[in-house]
Wavefront OBJ file of the C-alpha trace (Angstrom):
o trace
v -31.481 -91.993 -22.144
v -34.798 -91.649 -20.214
v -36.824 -88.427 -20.466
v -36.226 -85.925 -18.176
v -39.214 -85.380 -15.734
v -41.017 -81.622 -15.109
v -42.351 -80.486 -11.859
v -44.212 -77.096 -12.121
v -44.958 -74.857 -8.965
v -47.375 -72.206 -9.212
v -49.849 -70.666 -7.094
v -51.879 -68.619 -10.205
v -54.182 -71.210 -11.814
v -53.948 -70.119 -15.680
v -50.068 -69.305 -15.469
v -49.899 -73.217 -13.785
v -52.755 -74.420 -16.728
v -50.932 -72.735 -19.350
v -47.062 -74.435 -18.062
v -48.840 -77.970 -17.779
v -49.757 -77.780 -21.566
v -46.963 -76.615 -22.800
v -44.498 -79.259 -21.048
v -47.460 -81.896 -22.222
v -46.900 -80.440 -25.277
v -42.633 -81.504 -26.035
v -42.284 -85.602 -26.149
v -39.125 -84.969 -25.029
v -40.667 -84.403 -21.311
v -42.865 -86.254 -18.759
v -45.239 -83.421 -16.561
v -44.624 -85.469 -12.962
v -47.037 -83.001 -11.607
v -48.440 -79.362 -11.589
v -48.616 -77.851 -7.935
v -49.947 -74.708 -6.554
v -47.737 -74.512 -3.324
v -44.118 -75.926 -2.363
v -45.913 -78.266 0.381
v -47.760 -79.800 -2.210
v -44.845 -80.050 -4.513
v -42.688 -81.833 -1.158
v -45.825 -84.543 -0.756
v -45.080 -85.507 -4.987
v -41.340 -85.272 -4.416
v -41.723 -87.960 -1.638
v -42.858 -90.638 -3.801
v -40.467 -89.729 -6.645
v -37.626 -88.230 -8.245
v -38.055 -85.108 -9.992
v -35.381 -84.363 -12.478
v -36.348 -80.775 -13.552
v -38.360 -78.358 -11.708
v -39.672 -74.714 -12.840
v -40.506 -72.872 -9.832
v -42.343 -69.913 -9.091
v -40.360 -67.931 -6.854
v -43.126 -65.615 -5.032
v -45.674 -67.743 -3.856
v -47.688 -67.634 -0.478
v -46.207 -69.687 2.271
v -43.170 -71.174 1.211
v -41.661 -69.254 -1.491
v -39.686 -71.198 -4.795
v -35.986 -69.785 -2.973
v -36.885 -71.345 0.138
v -37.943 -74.681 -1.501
v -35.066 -74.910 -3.659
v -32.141 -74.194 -1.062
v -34.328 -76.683 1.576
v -33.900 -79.498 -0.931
v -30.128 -78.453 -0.515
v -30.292 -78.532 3.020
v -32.360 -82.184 3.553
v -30.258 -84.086 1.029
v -32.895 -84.867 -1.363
v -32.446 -85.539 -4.849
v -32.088 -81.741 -5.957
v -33.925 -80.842 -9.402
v -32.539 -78.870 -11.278
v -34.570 -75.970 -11.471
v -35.640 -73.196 -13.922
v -36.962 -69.826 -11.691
v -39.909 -68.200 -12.661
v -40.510 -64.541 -11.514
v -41.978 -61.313 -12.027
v -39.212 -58.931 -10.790
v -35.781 -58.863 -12.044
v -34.281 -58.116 -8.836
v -34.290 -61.663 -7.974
v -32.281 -63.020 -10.848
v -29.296 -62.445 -9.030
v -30.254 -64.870 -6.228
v -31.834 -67.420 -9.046
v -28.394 -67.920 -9.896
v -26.698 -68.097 -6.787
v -28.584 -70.950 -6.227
v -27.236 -72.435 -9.195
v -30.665 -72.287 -10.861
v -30.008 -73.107 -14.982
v -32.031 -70.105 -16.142
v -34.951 -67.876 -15.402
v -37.873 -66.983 -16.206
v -39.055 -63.506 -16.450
v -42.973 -62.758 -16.457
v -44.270 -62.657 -19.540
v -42.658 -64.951 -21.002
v -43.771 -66.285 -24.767
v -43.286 -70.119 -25.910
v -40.146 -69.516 -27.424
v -38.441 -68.509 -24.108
v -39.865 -71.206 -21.928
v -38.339 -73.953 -24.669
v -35.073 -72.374 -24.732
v -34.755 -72.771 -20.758
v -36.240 -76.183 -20.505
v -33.316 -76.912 -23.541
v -30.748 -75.737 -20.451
v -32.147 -78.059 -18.254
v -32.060 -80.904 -20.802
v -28.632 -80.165 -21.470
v -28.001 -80.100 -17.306
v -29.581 -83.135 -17.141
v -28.088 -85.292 -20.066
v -24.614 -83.830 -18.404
v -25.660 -85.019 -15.040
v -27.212 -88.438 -16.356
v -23.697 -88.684 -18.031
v -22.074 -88.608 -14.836
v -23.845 -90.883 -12.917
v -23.575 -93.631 -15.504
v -19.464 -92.855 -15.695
v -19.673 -93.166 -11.736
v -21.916 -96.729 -11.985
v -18.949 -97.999 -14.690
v -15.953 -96.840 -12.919
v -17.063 -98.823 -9.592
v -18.137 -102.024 -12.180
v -14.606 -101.918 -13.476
v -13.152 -101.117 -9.910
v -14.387 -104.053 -8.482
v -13.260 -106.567 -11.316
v -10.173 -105.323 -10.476
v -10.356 -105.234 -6.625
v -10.446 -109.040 -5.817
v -8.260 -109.263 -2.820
v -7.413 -113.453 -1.960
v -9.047 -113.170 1.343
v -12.666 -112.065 -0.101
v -14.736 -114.677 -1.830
v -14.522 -116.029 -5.661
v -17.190 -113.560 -6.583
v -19.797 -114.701 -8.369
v -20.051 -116.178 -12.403
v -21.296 -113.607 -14.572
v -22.557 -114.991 -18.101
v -20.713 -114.060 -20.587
v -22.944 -114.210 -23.439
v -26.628 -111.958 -24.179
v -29.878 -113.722 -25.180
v -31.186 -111.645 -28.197
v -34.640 -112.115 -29.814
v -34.431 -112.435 -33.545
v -37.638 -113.138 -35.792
v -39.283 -115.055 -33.837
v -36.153 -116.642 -32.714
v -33.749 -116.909 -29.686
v -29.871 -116.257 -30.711
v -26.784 -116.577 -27.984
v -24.701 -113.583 -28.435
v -21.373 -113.927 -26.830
v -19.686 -111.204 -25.316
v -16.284 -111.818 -27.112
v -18.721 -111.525 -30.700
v -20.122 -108.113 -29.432
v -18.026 -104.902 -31.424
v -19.765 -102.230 -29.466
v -22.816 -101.212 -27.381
v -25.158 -98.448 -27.919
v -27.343 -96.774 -25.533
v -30.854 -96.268 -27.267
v -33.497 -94.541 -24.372
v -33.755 -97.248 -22.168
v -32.949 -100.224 -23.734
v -29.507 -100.587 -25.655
v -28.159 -101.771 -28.998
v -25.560 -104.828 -29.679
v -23.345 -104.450 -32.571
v -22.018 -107.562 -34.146
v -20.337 -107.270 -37.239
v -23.051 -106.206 -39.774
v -25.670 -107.273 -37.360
v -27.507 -105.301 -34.669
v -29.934 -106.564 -31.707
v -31.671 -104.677 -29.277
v -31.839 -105.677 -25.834
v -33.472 -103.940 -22.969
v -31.927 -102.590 -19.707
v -29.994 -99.119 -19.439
v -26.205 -99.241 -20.002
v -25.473 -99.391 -16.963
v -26.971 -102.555 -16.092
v -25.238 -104.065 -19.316
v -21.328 -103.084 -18.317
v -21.880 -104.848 -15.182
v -22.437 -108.201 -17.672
v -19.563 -107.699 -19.591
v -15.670 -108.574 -18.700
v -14.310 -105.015 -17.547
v -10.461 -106.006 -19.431
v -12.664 -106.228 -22.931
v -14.940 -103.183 -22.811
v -13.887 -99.474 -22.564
v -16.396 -96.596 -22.277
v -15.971 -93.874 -25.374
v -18.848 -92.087 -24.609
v -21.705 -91.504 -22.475
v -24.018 -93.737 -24.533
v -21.158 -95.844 -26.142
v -18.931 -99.315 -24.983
v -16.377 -100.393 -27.441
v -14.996 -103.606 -27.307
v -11.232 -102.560 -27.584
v -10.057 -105.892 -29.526
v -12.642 -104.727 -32.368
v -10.770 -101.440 -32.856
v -8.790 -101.277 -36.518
v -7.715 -98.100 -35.224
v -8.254 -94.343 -34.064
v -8.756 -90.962 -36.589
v -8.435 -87.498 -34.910
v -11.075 -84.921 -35.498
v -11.366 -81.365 -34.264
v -11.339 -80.217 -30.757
v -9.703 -83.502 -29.197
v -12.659 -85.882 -30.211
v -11.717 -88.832 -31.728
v -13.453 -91.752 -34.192
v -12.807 -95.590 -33.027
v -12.966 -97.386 -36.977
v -14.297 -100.500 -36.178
v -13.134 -103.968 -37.833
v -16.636 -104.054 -39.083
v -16.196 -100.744 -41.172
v -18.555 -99.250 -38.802
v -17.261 -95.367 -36.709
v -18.016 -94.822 -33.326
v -17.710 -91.888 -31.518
v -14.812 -91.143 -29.068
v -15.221 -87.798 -26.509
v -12.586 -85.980 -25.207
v -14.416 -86.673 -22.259
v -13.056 -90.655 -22.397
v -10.078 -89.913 -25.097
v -7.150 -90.239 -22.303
v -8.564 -93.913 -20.745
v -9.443 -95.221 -24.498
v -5.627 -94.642 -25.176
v -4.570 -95.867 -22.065
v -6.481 -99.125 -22.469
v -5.232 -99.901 -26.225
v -1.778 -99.187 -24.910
v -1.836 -101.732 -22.012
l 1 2 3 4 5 6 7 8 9 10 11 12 13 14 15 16 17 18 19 20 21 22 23 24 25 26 27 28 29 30 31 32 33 34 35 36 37 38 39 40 41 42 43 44 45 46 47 48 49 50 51 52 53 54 55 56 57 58 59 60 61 62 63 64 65 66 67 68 69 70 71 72 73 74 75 76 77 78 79 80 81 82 83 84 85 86 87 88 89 90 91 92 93 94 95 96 97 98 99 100 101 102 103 104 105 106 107 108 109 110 111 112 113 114 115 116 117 118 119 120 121 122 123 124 125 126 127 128 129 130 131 132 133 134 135 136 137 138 139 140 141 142 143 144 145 146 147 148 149 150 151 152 153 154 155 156 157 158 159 160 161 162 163 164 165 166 167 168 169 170 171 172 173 174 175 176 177 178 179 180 181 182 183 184 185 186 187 188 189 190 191 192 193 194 195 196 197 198 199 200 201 202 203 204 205 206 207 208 209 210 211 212 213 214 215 216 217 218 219 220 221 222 223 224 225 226 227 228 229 230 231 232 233 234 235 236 237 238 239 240 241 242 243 244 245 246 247 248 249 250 251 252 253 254 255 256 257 258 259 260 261 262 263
């Protein structure tokens, strides 16, 4: 999964300074930019997305409130956004705005990590989502293939994987299961593994929809490789490969996993 982007908005030049190394400072975050004013954060959210945003919520001319609920009002991919403020009287508003967390001035290191870990976690949960939305339509339309529409068109069933220096056909049918891995993903194949690029995504929409079930956010199983399923605690379950190899089942994806291996 890709890293989350930051967008920081604040008018006070050493607070803004200070923010901008500290973000720079965690691999597990891109700085997009570091503003002084909303209108200046609107020009950089033109030209991209902006997955997480902390926001200054007092700020001359447009204020971080305003900013956030016009992002609401336009349409435009919302961040999701971390409040940072100086009076306590407006965390009550932070989170009717469905902000993840607040910040109140001062704040040490410590604090500012555990809200940008909220946002993380709102963002894996939202990246999760889309990528169940992009494989439900990829399995919707194998199945929706009315007679009037045309023969839609031959997917190859089969990856081309580099291997020392070499080129090697993978076949769908040979693949066990696929693992996301940032933004490329991982092939399983018996006791063999090859890395090809391209998010998940991308990589369900090459594979035959009857073979593959999602188990995860970040895993496809190919069902007929499935010796069978363990329970664990809390409704998660463990797909035991053919291979000897365990891959993770959520509860998230437990109910169509068992529906699949019973049809």
């Amino acid at each position: 999964m890709r890293r989350p982007n930051v967008l920081i908005v604040e008018d006070e030049e050493l607070a803004r300074k200070r923010l901008a190394r500290l973000v720079n400072e965690h691999t597990e975050f891109e700085l997009a930019a570091a503003c002084p004013n909303c209108e200046e954060a609107m020009q950089v959210m033109a030209s991209r997305n902006i997955d997480i945003a902390l926001l200054d919520i007092q700020m001359p001319g447009m204020d971080g409130m305003r900013f956030s609920a016009k992002l609401k009002e336009t349409g435009t991919y919302a961040p999701i956004v971390v409040f940072i403020t100086a009076h306590k009287r407006f965390v009550f508003d932070a989170f009717e705005i469905a902000a993840v967390d607040y910040l109140l001035k001062p704040f040490d290191q410590a604090r500012l990590e555990r809200a940008l870990r909220a946002a993380k976690d709102r963002f894996r949960e939202r990246e999760a989502s889309h990528l169940a939305e992009k494989l439900q339509a990829v399995v919707n339309e194998a199945n929706d293939s009315p007679i009037t529409q045309s023969p839609r068109p031959h997917v190859p069933g089969r990856f081309v994987v580099r291997d020392n220096g070499r080129f090697l056909i993978v076949p769908n049918e040979r693949i066990d299961w696929i693992e996301a891995d940032g933004r490329d993903c991982i092939l399983h194949c018996g006791a063999k593994s090859h890395s090809v690029a391209g998010p998940l995504a991308d990589l369900a929409s090459r594979l035959c929809a009857d073979r593959f079930v999602q188990v995860s956010r970040s895993s496809l199983v190919n069902i007929d490789s499935i010796a069978e399923l363990e329970e664990m605690f809390k409704g998660d379950l463990i797909a035991i490969m053919k291979n000897g190899q365990n891959v993770a089942v959520s509860r998230r994806f437990r109910s169509q996993v068992m529906e699949r291996l019973a049809g």
